[in-house]
N, C-alpha and C positions, 0 to 999 in steps of 0.2 A: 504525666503519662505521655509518650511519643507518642507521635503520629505514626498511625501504620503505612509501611512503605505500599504502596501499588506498583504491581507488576503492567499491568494495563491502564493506558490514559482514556479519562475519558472522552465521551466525543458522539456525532451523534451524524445522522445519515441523511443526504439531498434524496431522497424518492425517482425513479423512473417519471414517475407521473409530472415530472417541470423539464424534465428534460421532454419527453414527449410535445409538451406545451410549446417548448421554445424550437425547439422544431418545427411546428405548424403555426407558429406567428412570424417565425422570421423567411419563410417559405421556401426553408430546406428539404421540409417534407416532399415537395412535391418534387425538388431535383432528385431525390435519395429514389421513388419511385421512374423515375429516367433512367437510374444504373442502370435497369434491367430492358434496356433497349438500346446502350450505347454498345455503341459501334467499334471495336479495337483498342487495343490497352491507352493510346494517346488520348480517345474521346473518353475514356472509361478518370483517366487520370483529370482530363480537364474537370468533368462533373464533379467527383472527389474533392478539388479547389474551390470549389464553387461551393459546396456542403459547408467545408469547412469556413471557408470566409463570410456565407450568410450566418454563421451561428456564433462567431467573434462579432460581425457585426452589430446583429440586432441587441438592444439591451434588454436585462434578464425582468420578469415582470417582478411587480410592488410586493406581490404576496409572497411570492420564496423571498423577498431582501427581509420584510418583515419578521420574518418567519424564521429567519437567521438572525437578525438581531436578539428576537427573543432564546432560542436555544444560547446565543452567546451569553446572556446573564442567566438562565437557568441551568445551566452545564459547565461553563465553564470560567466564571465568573471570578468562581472562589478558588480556581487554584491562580489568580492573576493576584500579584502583592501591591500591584498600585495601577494609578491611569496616568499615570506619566510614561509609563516603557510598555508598547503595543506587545502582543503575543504574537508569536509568528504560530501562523496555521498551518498544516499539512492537507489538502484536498487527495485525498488517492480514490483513484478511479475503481470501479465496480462492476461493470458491465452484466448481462443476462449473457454474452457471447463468452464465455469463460469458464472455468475451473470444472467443468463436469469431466464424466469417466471418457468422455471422448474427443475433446479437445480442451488443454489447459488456458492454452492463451497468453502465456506467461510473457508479459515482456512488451506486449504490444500496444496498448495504451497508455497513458500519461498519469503523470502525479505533482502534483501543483504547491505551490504554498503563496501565504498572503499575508499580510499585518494585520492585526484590526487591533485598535485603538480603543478601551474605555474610555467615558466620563462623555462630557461634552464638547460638542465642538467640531467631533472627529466626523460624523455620519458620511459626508461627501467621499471623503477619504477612503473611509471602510468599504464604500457603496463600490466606488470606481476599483477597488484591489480585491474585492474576495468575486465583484463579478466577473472580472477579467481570470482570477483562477478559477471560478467555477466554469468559466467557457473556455478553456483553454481544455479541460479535461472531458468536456462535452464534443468538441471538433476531433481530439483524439481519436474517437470511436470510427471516423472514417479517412484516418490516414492510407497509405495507399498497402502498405507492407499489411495494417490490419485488414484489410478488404480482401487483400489478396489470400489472407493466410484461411481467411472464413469461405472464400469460396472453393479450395481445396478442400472441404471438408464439408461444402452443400449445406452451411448455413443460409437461411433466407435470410438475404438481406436487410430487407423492409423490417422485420422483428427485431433487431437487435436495439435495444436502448442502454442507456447509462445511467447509473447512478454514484454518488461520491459516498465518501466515508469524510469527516470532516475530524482531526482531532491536532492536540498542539505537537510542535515539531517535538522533536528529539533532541537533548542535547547534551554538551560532553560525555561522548561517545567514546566508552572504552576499547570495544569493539561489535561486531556488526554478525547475525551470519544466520542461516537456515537448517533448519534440522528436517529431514526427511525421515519419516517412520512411517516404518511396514510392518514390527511386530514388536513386541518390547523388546527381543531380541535379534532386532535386527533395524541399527538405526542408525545411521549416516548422521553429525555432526558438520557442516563445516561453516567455517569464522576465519573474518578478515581482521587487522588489526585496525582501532577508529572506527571511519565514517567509510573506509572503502568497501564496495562493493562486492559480492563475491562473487558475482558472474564478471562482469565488465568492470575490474577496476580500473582507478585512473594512471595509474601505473604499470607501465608496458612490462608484462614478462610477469609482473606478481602472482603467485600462487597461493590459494588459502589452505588455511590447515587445514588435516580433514580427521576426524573421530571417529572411528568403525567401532560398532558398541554392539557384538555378537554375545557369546560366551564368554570373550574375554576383549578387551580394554587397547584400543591399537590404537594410533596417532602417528598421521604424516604431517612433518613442520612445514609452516606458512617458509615461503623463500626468503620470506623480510626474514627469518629468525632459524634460517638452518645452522647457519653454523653455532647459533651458543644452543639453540635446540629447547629456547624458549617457547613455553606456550601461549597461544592466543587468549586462549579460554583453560583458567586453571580450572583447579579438582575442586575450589570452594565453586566456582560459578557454572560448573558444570552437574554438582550436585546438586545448584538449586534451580539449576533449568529443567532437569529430570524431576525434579519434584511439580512444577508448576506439569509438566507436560501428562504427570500422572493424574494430575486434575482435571487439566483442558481437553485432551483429546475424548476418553467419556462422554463428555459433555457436547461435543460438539460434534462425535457421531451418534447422541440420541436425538441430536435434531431432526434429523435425516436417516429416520428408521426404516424407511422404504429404498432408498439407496446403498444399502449395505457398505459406509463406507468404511474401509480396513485403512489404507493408507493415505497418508496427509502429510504434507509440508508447513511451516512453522517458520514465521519469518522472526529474529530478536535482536536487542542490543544488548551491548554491559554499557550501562550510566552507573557512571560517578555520582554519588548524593550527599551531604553531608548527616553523619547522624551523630546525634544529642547536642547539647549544648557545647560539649567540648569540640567541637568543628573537626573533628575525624573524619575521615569520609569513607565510607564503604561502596562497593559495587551492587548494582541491584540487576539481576533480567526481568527485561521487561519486552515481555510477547508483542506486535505488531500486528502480524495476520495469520491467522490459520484458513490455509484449506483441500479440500481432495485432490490426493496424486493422481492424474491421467494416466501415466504409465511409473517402472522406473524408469532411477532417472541416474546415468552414470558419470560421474563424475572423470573427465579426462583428467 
């Protein structure tokens, strides 16, 4: 019998409650309580620097490294095939300052990755990489564009914390892209080709394709593919993104039955996988992140 394909990696979450921690042992806390007395956007910026470099500095405590190790062999152990070749990890940031109906946030903190290494031997290794990304996406929280975009919008400062999502990378990447849905009949598509981005890709001038999925069935081609007028995202991997989406969204505005949420964005990929024995290889989507749209959102 094959292995059933997963659409979703597993993976498993740093809590608010260690980042607050290393906050108040590495004695950021009490700069972050300074914001709100500094003096002009240069003092406001220098404190900022300061935030950030005591929370890179200071090292992360015993109990989260512990605590990680452990989730590494109860989570995600068995999908590593040996302790010879490390897993490259994804840390994406989470914050409590984000994704509600009044500000998304989209964009403004960071997302990390790191090696860790089974078997023995490695622990130094693992220690000094996954703490350096676990604090690299902790400092994020008070880079100066994020600080600035929260206090347009009379977030208190002092409240906001961070927490990670920790799961394995992504890889060979068919292509990449975000579905925005406001109704079943009314759903925005769009996909880059790969690993490029569809906001900021790396390539000046590229445009992603975009799916209008009203009543009926519309596609504007990615630039990479206007003139043969290929698509990014065919008819097979677009009928099993709408399938998965008829599952996921349900489910994840009953979490949040008191927030009435109608619409949501959906981050995915197309990976390449090999299946059966004959080394064929199919595409799978596989969902990344889901969550509540602040407003629409239109695509130029």
């Amino acid at each position: 019998q094959s292995k059933q394909i997963e659409h979703i990696y597993p993976g498993f979450a740093i809590s608010f409650q260690f980042y607050q921690r290393h906050l108040e042992s590495s004695g950021a806390q009490a700069a972050v309580a300074r914001l709100a007395t500094s003096q002009g956007s240069g003092q406001v910026r220098d404190t900022l620097e300061m935030i950030r470099s005591m929370i890179l500095d200071a090292p992360i405590e015993s109990e989260l490294l512990d605590l990680f190790r452990l989730q590494m062999e109860e989570t995600l152990r068995a999908h590593q095939n040996d302790d010879v070749h490390p897993i490259k990890l994804r840390f994406r940031s989470s914050s409590n300052a984000e994704d509600n109906k009044d500000f998304s946030g989209a964009g403004l903190y960071e997302s990390h990755f790191a090696f860790y290494a089974f078997g023995r031997g490695n622990s130094s290794q693992n220690t000094h990489h996954i703490s350096m990304a676990i604090k690299k996406v902790w400092a994020s929280l008070w880079k100066a564009e994020a600080y600035l975009a929260r206090e347009r919008v009379g977030i208190i400062q002092d409240s906001v914390q961070m927490g990670i999502l920790v799961h394995p990378s992504y890889r060979k990447e068919e292509s990449t892209g975000v579905v925005f849905y406001y109704a079943p009949d009314d759903i925005e598509i769009v996909a880059n080709h790969g690993n490029e981005n569809v906001q900021n890709p790396s390539i000046a001038g590229l445009t992603p394709e975009v799916h209008q999925i009203t009543t009926e069935h519309k596609v504007s081609y990615s630039s990479k593919f206007a003139l043969s007028e290929k698509t990014v995202l065919s008819a097979k991997d677009r009928k099993q993104l709408m399938a998965l989406l008829e599952g996921v969204i349900p489910k994840f505005q009953a979490l949040y039955p008191d927030q009435d949420v109608s619409a949501v964005d959906i981050e995915f990929k197309i990976l390449e996988v090999p299946k059966g024995k004959d080394g064929k290889k199919t595409d799978v989507v596989m969902l990344k992140q889901i969550r509540p749209l602040a407003k629409r959102v239109a695509m130029e």
